[in-house]
C-alpha positions as CSV (number, residue, x, y, z in Angstrom):
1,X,4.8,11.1,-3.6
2,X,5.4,8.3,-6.0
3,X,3.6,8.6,-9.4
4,X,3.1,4.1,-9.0
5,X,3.1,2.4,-6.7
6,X,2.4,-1.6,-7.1
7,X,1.2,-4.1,-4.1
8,X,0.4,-7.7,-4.2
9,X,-3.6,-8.3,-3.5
10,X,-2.7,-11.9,-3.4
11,X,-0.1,-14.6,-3.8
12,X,0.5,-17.7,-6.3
13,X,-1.6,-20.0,-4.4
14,X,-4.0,-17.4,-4.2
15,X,-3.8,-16.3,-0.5
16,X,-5.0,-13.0,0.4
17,X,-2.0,-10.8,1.1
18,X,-4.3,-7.5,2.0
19,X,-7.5,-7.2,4.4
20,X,-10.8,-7.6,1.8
21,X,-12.0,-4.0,2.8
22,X,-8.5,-3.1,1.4
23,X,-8.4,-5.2,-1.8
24,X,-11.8,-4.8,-3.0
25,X,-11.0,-0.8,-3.1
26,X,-7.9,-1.8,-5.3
27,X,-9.9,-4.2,-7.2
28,X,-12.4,-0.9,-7.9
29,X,-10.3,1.1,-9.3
30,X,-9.2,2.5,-12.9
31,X,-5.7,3.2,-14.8
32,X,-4.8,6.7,-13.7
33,X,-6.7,7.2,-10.9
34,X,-5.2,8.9,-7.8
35,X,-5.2,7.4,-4.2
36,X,-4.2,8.3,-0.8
37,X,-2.4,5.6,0.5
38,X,-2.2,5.3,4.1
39,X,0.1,2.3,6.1
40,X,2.2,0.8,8.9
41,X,6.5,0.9,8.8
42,X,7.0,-2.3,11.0
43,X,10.1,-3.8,11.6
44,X,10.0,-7.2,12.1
45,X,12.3,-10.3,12.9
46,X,12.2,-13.8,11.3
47,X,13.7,-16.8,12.3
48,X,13.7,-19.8,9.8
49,X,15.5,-22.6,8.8
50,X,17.9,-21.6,11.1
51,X,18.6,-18.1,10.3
52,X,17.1,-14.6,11.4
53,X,16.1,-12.0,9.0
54,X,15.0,-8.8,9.7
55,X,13.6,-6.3,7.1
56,X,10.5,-3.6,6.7
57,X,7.1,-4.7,6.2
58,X,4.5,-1.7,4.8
59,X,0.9,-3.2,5.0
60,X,-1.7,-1.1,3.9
61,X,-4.2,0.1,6.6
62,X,-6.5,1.8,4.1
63,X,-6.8,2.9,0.3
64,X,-8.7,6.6,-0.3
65,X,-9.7,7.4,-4.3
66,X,-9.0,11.2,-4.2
67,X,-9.5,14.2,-6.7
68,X,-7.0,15.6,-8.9
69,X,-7.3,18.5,-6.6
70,X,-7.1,16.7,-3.4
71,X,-3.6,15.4,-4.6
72,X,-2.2,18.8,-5.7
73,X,-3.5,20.1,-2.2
74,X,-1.4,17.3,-0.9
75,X,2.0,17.4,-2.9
76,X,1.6,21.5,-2.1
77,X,1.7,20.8,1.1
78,X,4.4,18.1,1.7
79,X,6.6,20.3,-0.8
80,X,6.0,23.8,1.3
């Protein structure tokens, strides 16, 4: 229910960090539109330079452009 929310479309060298289908729907849209966001909580392990992190990883699986009244259905319902 977060009023922003920011992602990275791409890095600094200009690697794509989200699938195209996903990106291009970010690319389309406007200041102040509303979106249904919709992604995986993974939990994943990485071993590097000799050490192991581990942390959360939320990549998006797919970006919907909704209606003022779609949204206000859904904060209803996650607040009932």
């Amino acid at each position: 229910q977060a009023k922003r929310f920011v992602t990275m479309v791409q890095d600094n060298k200009g690697n794509a960090k989200l699938p195209k289908a996903v990106a291009d729907k970010i690319g389309a849209l406007q200041a102040g539109d509303l979106v249904r966001l919709h992604w995986r909580h993974d939990y994943v392990t990485r071993t590097e330079g000799g050490g192991t992190s581990k942390f959360p990883d939320r990549p998006i699986v797919s970006v919907e452009k909704i209606t003022q009244a779609e949204a206000d259905k859904l904060t209803k319902g996650a607040k009932g």
